[in-house]
C-alpha positions in Angstrom: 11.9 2.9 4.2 10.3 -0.6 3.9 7.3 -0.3 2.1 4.5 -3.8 0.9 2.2 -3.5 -2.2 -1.0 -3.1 -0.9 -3.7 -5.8 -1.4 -5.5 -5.9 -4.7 -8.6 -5.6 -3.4 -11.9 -7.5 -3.3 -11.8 -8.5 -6.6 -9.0 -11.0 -6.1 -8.8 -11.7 -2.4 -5.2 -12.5 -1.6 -3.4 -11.3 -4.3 -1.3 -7.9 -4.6 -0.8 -4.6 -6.4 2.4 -5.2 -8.9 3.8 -1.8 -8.4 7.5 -1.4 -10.3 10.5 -0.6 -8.9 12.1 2.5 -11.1 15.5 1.4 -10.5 15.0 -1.7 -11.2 12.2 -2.5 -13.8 11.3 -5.2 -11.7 7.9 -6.0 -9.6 8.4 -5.4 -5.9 8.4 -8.7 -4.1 4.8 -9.3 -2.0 7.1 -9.9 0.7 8.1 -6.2 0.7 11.1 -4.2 0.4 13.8 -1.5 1.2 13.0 1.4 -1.1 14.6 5.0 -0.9 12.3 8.0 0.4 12.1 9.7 -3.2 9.1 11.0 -4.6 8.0 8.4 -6.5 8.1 6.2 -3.6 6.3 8.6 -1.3 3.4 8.8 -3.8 3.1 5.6 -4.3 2.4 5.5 -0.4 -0.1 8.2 -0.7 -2.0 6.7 -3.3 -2.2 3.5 -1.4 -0.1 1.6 -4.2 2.1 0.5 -1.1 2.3 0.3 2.6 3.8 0.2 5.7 4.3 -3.2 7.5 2.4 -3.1 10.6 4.0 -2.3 13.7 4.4 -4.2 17.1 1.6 -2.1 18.9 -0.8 -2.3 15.8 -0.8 -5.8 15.6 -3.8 -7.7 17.2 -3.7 -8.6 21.0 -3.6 -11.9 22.2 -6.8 -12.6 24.5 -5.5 -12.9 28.2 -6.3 -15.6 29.8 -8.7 -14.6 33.0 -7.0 -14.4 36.3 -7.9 -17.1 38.8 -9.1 -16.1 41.6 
C-alpha cells in the first residue's frame, strides 16, 4: 500500500509527521512510499500518522467553462 505522512498540523503549516520506517530506521520520505500492509503500518493509518494519496475522483474539479449558447 502507498501510504504519505500526514501534515503536521497548524502549528507548522507545510511541514510533515516524521514517522519511521521499522525496516528501515529511516524517516518516510514527504513524497510518500510503498509500505507492506502489517500492523504497524495499518495503525499508523488509523491514528492518522499517515495517509492515503488522494484519488482521481477526490481530487478537486476543474470549473467548466459555461456553454455558449
Amino acid at each position: 500500500m502507498f501510504v504519505l505522512p500526514a501534515l503536521a498540523g497548524a502549528d507548522l503549516p507545510g511541514t510533515h509527521l516524521r514517522v519511521l520506517d521499522p525496516e528501515t530506521g529511516h524517516a518516510l520520505p514527504e513524497t510518500g512510499a510503498e509500505v507492506p500492509a502489517t500492523p504497524y503500518w495499518l495503525r499508523r493509518v488509523a491514528d492518522g500518522d499517515v495517509t492515503f494519496p488522494p484519488t482521481p475522483d477526490q481530487a478537486p474539479a476543474r470549473p467548466r467553462k459555461a456553454a455558449q449558447e
